[in-house]
Wavefront OBJ file of the C-alpha trace (Angstrom):
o trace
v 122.619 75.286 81.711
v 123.679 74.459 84.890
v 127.226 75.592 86.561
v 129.068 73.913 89.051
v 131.869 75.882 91.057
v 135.277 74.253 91.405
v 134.171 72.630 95.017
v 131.068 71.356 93.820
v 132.311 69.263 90.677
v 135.544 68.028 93.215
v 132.661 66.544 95.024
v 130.826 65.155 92.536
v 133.999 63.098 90.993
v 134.394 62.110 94.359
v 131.179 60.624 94.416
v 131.355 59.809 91.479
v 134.957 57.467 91.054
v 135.146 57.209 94.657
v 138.147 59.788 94.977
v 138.308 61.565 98.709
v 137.514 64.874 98.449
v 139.489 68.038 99.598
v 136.687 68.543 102.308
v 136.901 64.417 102.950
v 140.932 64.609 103.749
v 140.807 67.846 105.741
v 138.413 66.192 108.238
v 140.682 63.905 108.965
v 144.132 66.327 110.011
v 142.685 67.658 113.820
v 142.084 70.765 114.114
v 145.646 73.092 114.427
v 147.619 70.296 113.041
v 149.608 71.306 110.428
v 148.346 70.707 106.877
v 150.728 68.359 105.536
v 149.489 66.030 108.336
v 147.098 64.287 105.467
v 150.452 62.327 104.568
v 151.151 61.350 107.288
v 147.137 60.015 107.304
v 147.666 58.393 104.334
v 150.537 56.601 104.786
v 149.530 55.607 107.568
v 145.927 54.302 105.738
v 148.438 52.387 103.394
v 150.355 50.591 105.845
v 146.693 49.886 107.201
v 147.832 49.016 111.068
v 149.815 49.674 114.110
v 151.090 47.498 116.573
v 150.849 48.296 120.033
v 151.973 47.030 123.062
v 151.095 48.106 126.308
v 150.970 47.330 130.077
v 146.998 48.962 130.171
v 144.755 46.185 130.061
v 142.440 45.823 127.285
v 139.572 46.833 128.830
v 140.697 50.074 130.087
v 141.850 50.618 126.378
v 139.053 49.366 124.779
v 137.152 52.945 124.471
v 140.438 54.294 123.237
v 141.084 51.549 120.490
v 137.402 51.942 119.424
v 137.272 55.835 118.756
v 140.722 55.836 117.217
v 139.241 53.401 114.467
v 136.096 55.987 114.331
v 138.468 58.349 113.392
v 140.901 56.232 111.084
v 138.930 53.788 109.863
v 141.567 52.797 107.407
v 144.089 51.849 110.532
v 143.514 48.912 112.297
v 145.148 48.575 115.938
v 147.022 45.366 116.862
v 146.372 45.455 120.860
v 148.798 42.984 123.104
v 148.336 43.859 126.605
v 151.727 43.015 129.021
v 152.719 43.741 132.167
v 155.837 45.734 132.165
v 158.935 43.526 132.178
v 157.295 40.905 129.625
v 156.698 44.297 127.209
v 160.336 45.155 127.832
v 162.245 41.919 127.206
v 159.729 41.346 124.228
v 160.450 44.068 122.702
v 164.148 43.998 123.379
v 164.654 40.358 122.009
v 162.178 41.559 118.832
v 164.444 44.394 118.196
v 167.981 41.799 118.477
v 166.427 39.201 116.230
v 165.891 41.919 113.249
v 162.877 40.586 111.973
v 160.776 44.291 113.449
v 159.281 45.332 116.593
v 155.623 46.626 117.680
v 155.290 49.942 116.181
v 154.485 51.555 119.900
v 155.323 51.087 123.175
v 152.856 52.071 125.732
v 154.258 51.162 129.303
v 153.565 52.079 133.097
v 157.296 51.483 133.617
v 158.676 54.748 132.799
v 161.920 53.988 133.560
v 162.216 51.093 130.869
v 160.361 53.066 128.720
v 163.276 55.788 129.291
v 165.839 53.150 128.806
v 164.630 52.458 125.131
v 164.670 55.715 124.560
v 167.956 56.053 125.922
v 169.401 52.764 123.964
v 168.623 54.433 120.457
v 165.003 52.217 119.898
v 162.862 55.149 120.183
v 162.132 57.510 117.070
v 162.179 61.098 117.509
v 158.990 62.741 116.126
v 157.903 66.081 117.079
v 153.885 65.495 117.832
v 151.909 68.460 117.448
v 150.387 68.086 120.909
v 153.605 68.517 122.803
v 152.507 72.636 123.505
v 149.680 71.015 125.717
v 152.112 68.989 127.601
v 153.694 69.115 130.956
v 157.308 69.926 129.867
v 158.469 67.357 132.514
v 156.329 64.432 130.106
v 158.501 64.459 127.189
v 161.978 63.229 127.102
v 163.757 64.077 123.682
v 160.863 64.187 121.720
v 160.850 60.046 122.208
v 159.316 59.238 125.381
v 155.651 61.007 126.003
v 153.647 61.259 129.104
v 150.138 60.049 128.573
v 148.343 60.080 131.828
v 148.356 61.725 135.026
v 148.191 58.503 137.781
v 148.216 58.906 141.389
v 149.803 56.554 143.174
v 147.223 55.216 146.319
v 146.314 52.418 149.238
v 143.359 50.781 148.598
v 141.432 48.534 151.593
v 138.588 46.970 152.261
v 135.708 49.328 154.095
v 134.054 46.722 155.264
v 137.277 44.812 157.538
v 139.362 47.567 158.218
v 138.259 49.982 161.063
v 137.692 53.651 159.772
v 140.162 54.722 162.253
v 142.908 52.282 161.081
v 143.233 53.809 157.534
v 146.308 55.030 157.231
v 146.616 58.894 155.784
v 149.956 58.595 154.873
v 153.225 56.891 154.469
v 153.937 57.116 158.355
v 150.514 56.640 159.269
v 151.099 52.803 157.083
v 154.185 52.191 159.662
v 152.323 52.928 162.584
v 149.432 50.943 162.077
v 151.864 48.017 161.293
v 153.915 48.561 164.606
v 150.642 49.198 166.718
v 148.737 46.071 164.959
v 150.693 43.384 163.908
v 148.888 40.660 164.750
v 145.925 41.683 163.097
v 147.159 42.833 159.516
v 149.471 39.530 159.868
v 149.808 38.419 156.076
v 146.965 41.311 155.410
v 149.158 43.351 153.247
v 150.232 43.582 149.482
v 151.900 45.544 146.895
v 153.720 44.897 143.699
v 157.079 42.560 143.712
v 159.880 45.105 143.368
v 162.049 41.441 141.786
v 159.398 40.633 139.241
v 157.534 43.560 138.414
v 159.353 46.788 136.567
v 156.232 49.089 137.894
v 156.869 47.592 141.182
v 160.551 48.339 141.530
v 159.937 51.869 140.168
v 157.632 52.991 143.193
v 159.889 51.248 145.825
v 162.654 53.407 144.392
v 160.447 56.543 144.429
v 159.272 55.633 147.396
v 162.981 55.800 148.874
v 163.726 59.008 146.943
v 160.737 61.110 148.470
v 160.880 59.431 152.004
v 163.995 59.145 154.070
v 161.835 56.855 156.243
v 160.822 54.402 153.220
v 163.111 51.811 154.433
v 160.802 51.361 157.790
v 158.453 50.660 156.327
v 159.456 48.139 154.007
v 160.980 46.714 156.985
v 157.518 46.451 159.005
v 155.992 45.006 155.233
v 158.421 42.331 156.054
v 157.734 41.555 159.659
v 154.031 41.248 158.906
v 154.630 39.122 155.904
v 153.350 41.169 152.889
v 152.120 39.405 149.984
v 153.545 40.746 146.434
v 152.340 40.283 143.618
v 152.639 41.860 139.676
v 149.384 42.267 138.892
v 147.178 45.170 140.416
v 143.976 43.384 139.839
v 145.197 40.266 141.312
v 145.685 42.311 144.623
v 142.389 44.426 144.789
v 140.529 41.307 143.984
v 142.174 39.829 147.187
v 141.876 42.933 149.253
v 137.936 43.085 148.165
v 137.565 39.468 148.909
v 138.561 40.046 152.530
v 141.777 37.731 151.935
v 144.165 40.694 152.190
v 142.852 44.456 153.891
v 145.309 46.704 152.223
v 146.924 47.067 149.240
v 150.177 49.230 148.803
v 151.004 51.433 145.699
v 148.113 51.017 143.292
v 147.432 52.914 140.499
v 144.864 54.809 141.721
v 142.919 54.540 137.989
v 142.639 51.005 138.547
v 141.539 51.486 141.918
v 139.037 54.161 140.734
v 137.869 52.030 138.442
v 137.030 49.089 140.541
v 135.646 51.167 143.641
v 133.014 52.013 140.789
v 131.881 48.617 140.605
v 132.624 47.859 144.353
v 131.849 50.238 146.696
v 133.613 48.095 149.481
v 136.466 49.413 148.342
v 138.497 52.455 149.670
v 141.072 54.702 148.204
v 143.548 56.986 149.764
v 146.170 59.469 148.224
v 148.565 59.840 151.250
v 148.566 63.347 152.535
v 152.325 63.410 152.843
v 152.918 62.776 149.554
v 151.424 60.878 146.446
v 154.121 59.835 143.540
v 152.121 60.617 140.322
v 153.233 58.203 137.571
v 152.409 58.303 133.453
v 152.139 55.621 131.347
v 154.981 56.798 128.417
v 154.197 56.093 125.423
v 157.230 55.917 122.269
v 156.893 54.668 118.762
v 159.823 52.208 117.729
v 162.531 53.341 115.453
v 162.367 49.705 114.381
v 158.838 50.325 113.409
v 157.482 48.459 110.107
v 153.899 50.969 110.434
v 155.664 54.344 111.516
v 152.936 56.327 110.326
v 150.043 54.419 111.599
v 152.301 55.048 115.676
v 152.339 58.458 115.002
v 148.539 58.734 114.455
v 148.250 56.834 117.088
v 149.879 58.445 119.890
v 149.441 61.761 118.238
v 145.673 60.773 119.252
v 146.292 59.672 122.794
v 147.696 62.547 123.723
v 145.307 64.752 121.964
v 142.413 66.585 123.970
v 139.807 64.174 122.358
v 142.200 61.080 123.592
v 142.737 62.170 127.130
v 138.970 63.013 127.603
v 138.303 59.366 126.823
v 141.577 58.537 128.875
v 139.804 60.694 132.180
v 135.993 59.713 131.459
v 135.692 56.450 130.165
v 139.085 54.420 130.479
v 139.438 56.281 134.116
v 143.579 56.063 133.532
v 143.508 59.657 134.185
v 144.271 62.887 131.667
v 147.541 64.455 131.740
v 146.299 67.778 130.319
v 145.082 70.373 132.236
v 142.461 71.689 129.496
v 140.813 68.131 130.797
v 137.323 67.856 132.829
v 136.230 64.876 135.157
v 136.851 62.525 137.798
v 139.903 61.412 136.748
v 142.117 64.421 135.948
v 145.095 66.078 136.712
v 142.855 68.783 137.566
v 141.098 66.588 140.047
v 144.441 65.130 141.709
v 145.453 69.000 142.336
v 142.133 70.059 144.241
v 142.460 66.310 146.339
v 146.178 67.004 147.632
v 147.391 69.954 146.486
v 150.983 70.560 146.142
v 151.924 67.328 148.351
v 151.464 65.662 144.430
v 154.624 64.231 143.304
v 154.724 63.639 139.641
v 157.825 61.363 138.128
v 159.311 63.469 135.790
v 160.164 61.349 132.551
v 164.046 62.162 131.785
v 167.696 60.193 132.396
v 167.583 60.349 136.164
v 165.282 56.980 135.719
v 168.079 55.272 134.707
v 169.996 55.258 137.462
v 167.949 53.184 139.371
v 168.772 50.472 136.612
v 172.569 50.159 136.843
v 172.958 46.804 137.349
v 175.029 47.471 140.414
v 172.739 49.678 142.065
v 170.032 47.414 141.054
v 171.349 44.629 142.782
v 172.315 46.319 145.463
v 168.976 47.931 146.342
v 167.327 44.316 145.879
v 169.662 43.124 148.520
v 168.271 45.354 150.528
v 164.758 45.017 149.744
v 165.668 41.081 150.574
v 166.721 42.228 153.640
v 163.325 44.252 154.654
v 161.444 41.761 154.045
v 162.864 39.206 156.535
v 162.494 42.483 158.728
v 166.165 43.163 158.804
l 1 2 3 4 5 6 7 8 9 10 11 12 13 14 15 16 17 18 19 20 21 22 23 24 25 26 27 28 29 30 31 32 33 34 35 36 37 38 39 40 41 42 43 44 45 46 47 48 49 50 51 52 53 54 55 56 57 58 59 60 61 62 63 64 65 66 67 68 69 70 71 72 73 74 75 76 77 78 79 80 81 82 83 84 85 86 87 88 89 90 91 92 93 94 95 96 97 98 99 100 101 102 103 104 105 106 107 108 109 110 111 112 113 114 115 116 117 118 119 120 121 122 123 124 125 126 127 128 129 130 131 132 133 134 135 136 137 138 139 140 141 142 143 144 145 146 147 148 149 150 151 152 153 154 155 156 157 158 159 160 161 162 163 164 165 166 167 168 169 170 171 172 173 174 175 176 177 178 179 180 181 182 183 184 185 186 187 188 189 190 191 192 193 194 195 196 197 198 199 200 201 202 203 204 205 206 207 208 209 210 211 212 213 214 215 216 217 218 219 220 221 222 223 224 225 226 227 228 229 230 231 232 233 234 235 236 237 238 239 240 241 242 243 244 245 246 247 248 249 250 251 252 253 254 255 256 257 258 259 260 261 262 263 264 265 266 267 268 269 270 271 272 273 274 275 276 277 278 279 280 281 282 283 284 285 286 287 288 289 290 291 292 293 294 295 296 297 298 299 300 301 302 303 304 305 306 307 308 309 310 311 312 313 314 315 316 317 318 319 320 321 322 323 324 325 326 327 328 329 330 331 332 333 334 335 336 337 338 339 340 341 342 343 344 345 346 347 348 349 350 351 352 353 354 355 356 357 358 359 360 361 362 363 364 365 366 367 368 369
């Protein structure tokens, strides 16, 4: 006669009709999550995807989107990749029309991001990986930290003279005042007027450095080139068109020094602004279930070691190993590391008054005025 115990004949049914066993649905809640989290699995299995969108380009996702289907097969992931103020105004004239949103929001422009949040279009969900946070990455429970980015100058090794590299923010405006002719229409950085990353750094920028406003002003005199896209301007600066780039995520730059060594990356000594991408699912969302698995995952330990080692965006979390790490960014610079905390001071810099004031100005800099 033979006897099965009560785990043995769950798992033969289970074979058997094809019904997941206790063992099978346990594998699935991560480890210290708490044990209801198998609903939230397989709801999230029955509304079968999520929609994300996101200013990280799909190839820097790519590992990320792959392993989260590894580990929820049953979800599949609905990728558009934006740059910031398309994402924003997409998702803003989604949400007006009432016909649903993307289920996440996944945005370099943390001060949008804060602004949904703020206007009541983010849901409040208390992820199980907040302990392992930063406390200053979470803003109400709606806006998350997911990266750790340092904000650099890339140039070209090969046509910029090792002793011209500037170390800092006031080593930039020197070089400028000392060499005009030669980095003449040689610069670049983001478009503060068309790009929402852009006009976040500029405002950093002006926050950190009393001196910010010189030099903008020497950007203008020698004719910068903006542009919204930071591949658009390493691909120039590698190409010998332009020689240095200003205020570049320094995972994109990492990423592309990888594949040319040509190009150089410095995190000023004075001080580096360290951005996140933030991350919030929509309370609009039609797959709420299938967003919380999935930033529940990017901000998990397994997501942010694919985040560090093989999408190079760089991990938030400290319990993180590799190249591209908070841990890393601390043993480059130190304590001159300025990380953007993600809360309501962001939004002052996008009162329309204030907004159009400071554009004015920017205006203004670049005609060097």
């Amino acid at each position: 006669m033979v006897r099965f115990t009560t785990a043995a004949l769950a798992a033969a049914l289970a074979v058997a009709f094809g019904i997941p066993s206790v063992t099978q649905v346990q594998a699935q809640v991560p480890q210290g999550y708490p044990a209801d989290y198998s609903k939230i699995v397989d709801a999230a299995k029955k509304e079968g995807k999520v929609v994300v969108y996101s200013t990280t380009d799909s190839a820097s996702a790519n590992a990320l989107i792959q392993d989260f289907r590894k580990l929820y097969p049953g979800v599949t992931v609905e990728y558009s990749d934006l740059n910031s103020t398309e994402l924003y105004n997409r998702f803003i004239a989604e949400a007006a029309s009432g016909s649903g949103t993307g289920d996440v929001t996944w945005s370099s422009a943390m001060d949008l991001q804060v602004k949904l949040a703020a206007d009541g279009y983010a849901l409040t969900y208390d992820s199980p990986e907040i302990p392992s946070l930063p406390k200053w990455a979470v803003f109400k429970n709606q806006a998350f930290g997911t990266t750790y980015e340092p904000i650099t100058f890339v140039y070209n090794k090969r046509l910029v003279p090792a002793e011209d590299v500037p170390q800092s923010h006031a080593d930039f405006v020197k070089l400028l005042n000392a060499k005009p002719d030669f980095y003449k229409g040689k610069i670049t950085a983001y478009d503060p007027e068309r790009s929402g990353v852009g006009y976040l750094f500029v405002n950093q920028d002006v926050a950190n450095w009393p001196q910010a406003w010189d030099l903008f002003k020497a950007f203008g005199k020698e004719s910068i080139k903006l542009y919204t896209s930071a591949g658009a301007m390493m691909e120039r600066v590698t190409s010998g068109e332009h020689l240095v780039a200003y205020g570049i995520f320094g995972s994109y730059a990492l990423s592309r020094s990888h594949k040319d060594p040509n190009l150089g990356i410095v995190m000023p000594k004075d001080y580096t602004l360290v951005t996140s991408r933030v991350a919030s699912i929509s309370s609009k969302a039609k797959n709420p279930n299938a967003a919380k698995l999935f930033l529940d995952y990017i901000l998990s330990k397994r997501g942010q070691e694919i985040i560090a080692n093989k999408a190079e965006l760089y991990s938030l979390r400290s319990d993180v190993t590799g190249e591209a790490t908070l841990k890393k960014v601390e043993e480059l610079i130190g304590d001159k590391a300025r990380p953007v905390p993600i809360n309501a001071d962001l939004l002052e810099a996008l009162n329309q008054t204030k907004r159009l004031a400071f554009l004015k100005k920017w205006q203004a800099a670049m005609k060097g005025q």
